[in-house]
N, C-alpha and C positions, 0 to 999 in steps of 0.2 A: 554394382559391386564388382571391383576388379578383381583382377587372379592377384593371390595374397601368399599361395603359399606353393611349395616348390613340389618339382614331378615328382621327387622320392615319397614327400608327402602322401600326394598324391594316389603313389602305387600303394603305397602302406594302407591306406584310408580303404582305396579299392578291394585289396584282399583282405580287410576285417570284415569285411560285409559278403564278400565271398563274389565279387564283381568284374569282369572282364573291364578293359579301358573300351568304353564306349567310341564308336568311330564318328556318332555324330550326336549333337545336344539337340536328340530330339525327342517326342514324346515318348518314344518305346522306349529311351532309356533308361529319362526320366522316372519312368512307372517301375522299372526292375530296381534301379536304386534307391527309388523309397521304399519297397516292400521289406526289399532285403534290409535296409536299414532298419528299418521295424522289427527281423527277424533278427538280429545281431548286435546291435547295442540298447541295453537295457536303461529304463528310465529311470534314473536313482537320483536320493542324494545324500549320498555316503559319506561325500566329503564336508557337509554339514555335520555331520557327526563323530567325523574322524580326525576335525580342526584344521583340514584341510583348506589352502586360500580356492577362492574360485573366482578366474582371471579371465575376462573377458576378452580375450586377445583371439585373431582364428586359428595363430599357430599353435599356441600354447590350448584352446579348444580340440587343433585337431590332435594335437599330441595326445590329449588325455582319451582319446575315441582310439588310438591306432594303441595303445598302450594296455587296450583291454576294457576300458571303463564306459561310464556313458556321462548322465547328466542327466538337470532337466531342462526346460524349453529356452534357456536363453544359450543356454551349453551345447546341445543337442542340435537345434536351428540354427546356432551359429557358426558349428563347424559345416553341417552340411551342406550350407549359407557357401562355404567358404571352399568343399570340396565340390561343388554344384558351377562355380564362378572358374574354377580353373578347368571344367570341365567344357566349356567355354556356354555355358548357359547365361543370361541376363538375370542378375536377381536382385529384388528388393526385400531390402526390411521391412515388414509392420508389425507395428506396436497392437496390440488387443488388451481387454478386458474379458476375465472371465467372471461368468454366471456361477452365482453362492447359490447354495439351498432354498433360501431366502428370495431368491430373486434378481437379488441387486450386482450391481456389477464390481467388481475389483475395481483400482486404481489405475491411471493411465500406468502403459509399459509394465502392466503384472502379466501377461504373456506376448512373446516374440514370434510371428510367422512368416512366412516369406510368398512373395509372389516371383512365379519362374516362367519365363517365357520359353515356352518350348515347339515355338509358331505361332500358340493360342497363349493367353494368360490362364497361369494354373497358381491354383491355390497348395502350396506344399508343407507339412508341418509333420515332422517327424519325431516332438516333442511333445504331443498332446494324449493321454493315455487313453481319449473316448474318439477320436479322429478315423478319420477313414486310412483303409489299407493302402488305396492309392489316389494320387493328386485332383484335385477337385478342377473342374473346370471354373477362373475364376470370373468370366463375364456371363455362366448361363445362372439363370433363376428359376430355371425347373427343378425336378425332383431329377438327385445324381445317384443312383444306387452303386453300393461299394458293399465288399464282404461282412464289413463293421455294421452295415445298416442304410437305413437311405436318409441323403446330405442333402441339402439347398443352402445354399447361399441368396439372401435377403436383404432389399435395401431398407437399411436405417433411417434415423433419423441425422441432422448432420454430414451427412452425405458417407455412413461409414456403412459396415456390410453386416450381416450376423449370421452365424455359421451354425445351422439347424440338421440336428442327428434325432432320427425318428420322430419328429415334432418338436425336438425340448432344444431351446437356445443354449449353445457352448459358449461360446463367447462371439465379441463383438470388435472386428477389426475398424481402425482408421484406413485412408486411401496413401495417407500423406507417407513416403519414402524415410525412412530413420536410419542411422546407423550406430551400430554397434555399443558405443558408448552412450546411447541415450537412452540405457534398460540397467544404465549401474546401478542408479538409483534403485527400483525394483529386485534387480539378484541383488542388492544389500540389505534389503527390508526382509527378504524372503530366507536370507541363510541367516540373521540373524537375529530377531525379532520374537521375542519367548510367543509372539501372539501366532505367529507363522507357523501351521500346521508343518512344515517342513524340518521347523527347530525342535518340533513335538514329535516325531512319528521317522521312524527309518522304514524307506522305501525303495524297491527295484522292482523292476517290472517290464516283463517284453513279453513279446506275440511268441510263441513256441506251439510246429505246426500247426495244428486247428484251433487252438487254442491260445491261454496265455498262462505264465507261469509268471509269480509275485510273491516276494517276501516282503510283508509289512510287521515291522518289529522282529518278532520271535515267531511268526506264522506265514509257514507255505502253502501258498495256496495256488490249486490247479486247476483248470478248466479245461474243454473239450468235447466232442463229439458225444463221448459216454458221462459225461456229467463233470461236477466240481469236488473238488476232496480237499480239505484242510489237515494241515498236521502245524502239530505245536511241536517247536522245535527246541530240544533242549542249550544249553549251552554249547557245549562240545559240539553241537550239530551245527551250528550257523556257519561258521565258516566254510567248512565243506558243501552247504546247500549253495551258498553263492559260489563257489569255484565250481560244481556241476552243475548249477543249472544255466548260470552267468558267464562262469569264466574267468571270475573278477579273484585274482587271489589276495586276501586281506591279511596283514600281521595281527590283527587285532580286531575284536569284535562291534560292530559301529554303537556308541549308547545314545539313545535318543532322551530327550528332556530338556528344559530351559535351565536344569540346573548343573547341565555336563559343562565343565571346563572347556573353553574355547580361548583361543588368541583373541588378544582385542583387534577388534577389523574397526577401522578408523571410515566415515562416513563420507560415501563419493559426494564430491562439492556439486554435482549437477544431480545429486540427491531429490528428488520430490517428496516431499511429507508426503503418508498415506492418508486415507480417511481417521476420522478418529476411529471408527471400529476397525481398522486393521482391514486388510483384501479377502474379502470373501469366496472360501476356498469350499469344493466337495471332494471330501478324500484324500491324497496325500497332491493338490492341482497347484499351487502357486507357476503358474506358466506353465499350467498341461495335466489336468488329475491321468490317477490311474483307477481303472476301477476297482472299489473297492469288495468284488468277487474273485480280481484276480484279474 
């Protein structure tokens, strides 16, 4: 992936995350920019509920990240896809499937992750709400212990990989190089699709110090060292919970449902049908759950 987007960019993107201009694209830097990215843009999808378009471009990606806001894995991965590339790292797309309740897998291109060369092959996804805090070594098959829990990476069948957090398979990448465009299909299933837990449910969520902090619908919910705490938030309260806890200032309250008025979004022509039951999601995940404790 080449450099796509310009230094202002660039610096904008750095100090949303709270990031020094790295002096070289190496692991150590690698590792401070995913964390912080984890700690600083939140995994939402607001703009599913706010009739907002969601433009798979990396400039117009990284605008909405420098702008306050975040995304989910196709949003999220593909700015930092794109602010990773002018940072002068190597990066490729991959397409994954994620793991339903059930078992079964999503549709090809229902989650976006990236491979980063950073000397080694690393595995990077700053999109996925059950992912490690920092980049996976992506050619070991040991056991990779990280804050979130301990990771392995597993060969498939197919010759693809599967990405295992404490035993339990997340999803399951392809090897093959994608770009950009070839996950329209996917983000238009997933912002629009009454079956799409994402068209049903309003979601934000990021890492905050030891914990995480998540607003799913009308409920805050918090985690940490001393335990989890739920609060039901009235009306008048949502919008001020996402401006402190997020940052994200909203005119207006996100309403979730297949039956909220949205624009008609017209169907990318490199579209793939999904399965008939729709991409099997846990928690608010079409390309990246969050957990659903928060």
């Amino acid at each position: 992936m080449d450099k796509i987007i310009s230094d202002e960019a660039v610096d904008a993107y750095l100090s949303r995350i709270g990031v020094t201009r790295p002096s070289a694209p190496d692991l150590e830097a690698l590792r401070e920019l995913h964390i912080r990215h984890l700690q600083a843009v939140p995994f939402e999808n607001l703009s599913v509920h706010l009739g907002e378009e969601v433009v798979l471009d990396p400039a117009a990606l990284v605008a909405k990240v420098t702008a306050g806001r975040g995304g989910f894995c196709y949003e999220l991965n593909g700015a930092f896809a794109a602010l990773l590339s002018a940072l002068g790292y190597r990066v490729t797309l991959l397409a994954g499937r994620v793991v339903g309740p059930d078992g079964s897998f999503g549709p090809p291109f229902d989650h976006l992750a990236l491979q980063v060369d950073a000397g080694e092959p690393w595995l990077v996804d700053v999109g996925f709400g059950r992912n490690s805090h920092y980049p996976l070594r992506f050619d070991e098959r040991g056991e990779q212990p990280d804050p979130a829990g301990t990771f392995r990476i597993a060969e498939a069948e197919d010759g693809d990989l599967d990405v295992i957090k404490d035993g339990e398979l997340q999803y399951r990448l392809e090897r093959r190089p994608r770009e950009l465009a070839d996950f329209e299909g996917g983000c238009w299933w997933h912002r629009t699709s009454p079956r799409s837990l994402f068209t049903r449910a309003v979601i934000c969520s990021m890492l905050a110090g030891e914990g995480r902090v998540t607003i799913s619908d009308r409920t805050l919910v918090t985690t940490g060292p001393t335990g989890r705490q739920v609060l039901a938030l009235a009306e008048e309260e949502i919008l001020p919970a996402f401006r402190e806890h997020f940052g994200i200032e909203l005119e207006r309250v996100p309403q979730a449902g297949p039956a909220q008025a949205r624009p008609a979004q017209a169907r990318p022509a490199q579209a793939r049908p999904a399965r008939a039951d729709g991409p099997q999601e846990a928690g608010a995940q079409a390309g990246g759950p969050v957990p659903a404790e928060g």
